[in-house]
N, C-alpha and C positions, 0 to 999 in steps of 0.2 A: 347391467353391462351385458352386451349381447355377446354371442358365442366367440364370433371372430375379434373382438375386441379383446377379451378375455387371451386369447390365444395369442395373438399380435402381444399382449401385455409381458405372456410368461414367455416368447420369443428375446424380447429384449430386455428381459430380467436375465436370462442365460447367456447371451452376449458376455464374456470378459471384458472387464474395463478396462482401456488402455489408458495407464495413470502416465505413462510419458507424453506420448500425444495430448492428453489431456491438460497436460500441466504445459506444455510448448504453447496452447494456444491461449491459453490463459494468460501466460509471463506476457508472450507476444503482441497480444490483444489490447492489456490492462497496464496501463503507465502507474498502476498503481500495486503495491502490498504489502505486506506486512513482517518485518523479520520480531522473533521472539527469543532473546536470550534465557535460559534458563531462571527458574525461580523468577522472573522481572516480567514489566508488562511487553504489551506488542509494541513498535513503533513501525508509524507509516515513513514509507519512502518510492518515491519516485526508483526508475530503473529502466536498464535496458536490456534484451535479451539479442544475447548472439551467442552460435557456437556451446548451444547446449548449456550455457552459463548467465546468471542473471549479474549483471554488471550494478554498480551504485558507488555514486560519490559523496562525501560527505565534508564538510568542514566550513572555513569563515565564507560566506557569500554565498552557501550551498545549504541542501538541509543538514540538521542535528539527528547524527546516529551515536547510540551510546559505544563502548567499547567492546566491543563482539567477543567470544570466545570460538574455538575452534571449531565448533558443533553450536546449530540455534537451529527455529522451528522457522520454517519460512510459509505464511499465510498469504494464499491467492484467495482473490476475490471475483466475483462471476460479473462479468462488465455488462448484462445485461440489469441483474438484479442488483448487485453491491454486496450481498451477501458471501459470506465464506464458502468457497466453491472446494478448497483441497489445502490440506497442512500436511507437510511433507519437512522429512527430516533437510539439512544443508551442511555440507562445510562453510567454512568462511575462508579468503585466504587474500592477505591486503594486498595490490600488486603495485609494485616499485617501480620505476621509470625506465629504470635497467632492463626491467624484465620484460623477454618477447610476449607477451600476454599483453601490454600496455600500449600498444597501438591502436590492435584491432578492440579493446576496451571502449580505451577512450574515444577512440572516431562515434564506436556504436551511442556511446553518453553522449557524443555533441548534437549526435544527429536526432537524440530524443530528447535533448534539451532547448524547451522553449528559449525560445528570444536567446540564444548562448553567444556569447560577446568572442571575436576575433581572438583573445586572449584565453580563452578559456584552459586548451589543453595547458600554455605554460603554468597557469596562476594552480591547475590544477594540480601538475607536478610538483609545484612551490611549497603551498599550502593547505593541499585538500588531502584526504584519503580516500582510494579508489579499489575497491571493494568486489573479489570474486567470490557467486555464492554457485552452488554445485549442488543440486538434490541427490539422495542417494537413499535407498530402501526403499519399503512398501511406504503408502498414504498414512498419516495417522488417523486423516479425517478427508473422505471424498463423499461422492454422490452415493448413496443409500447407506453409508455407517455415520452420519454425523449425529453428535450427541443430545440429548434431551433438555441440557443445559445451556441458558442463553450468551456467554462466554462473553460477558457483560464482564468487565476490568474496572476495580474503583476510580476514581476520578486523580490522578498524578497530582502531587502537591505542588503550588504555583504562588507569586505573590501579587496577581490579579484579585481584584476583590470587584463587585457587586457594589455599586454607588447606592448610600442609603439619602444620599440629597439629590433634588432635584433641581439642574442649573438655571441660572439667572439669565432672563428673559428682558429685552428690552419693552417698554410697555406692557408688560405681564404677559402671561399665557391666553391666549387668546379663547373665549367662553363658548362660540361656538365650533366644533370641530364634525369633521365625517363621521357618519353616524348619530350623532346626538340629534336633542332638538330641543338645546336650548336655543331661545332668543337675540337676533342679534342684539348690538351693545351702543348700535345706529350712532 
């Protein structure tokens, strides 16, 4: 490493990391992340960021979020790489239909929800739950403290299985296929 390389290095090593700005452009950037209820795995969800606050709705016709408690880990991802970019502590706090929070909410949820049908904001009120999350303290996990550990989650219990048969083919499976070199069957 040359002289001024080195020095440019330990410049921007001594920069302070702005984990707000940091965390704004991330929420803002990534339609994607991850909330962590305590003792439980991550679950992904869609979102939208306005007003300092990550918005998320959840229920019939929308994704599956489990039931939050008042405090959870909320995990941003780096929208270049996909990697864990920052874990930061959150409130949660459900917002009601009543409540002045629920407009400019939901407008933000429509406007980042793909394909969102004319109906949404009612069917939202009806049947969904609409979801403030609010970061608050230091990082648990940013750029230069992430841990050595691959934060690799076992696999959720599902009643999906793995086909040990293979389906019934009219005139069987056919003998020559890409890549091989068997013979055709002429």
């Amino acid at each position: 490493m040359t002289e001024t390389a080195r020095e440019a290095a330990e410049d921007t090593a001594s920069v302070p990391l702005n984990v707000t700005a940091l965390f704004a452009e991330a929420a803002n950037k990534s339609g994607l992340m991850w909330v962590q209820p305590p003792d439980e795995r991550a679950w992904p969800f869609w979102h939208a960021w306005a007003d300092k606050t990550v918005y998320a709705v959840s229920g019939p016709g929308e994704q599956t979020l489990p039931w939050l408690p008042a405090e959870v880990r909320l995990i941003l991802r780096s929208k270049d790489t996909g990697g864990r970019l920052l874990t930061v502590h959150a409130t949660v706090h459900e917002i009601d239909p009543a409540d002045e929070t629920w407009g400019p909410a939901t407008e933000a949820l429509k406007a980042a929800r793909l394909n969102a049908a004319d109906d949404a904001l009612d069917r939202w009120a009806r049947e969904c739950t609409v979801r403030a999350f609010r970061p608050f303290g230091t990082p648990l996990e940013a750029p230069g403290s992430y841990p050595t550990t691959s934060g690799a989650a076992p696999v959720p219990p599902s009643d999906a299985t793995t086909a040990t048969w293979r389906p019934w083919h009219w005139r069987g499976r056919p003998r020559r296929r890409r890549g091989n070199r068997l013979p055709d069957d002429g």
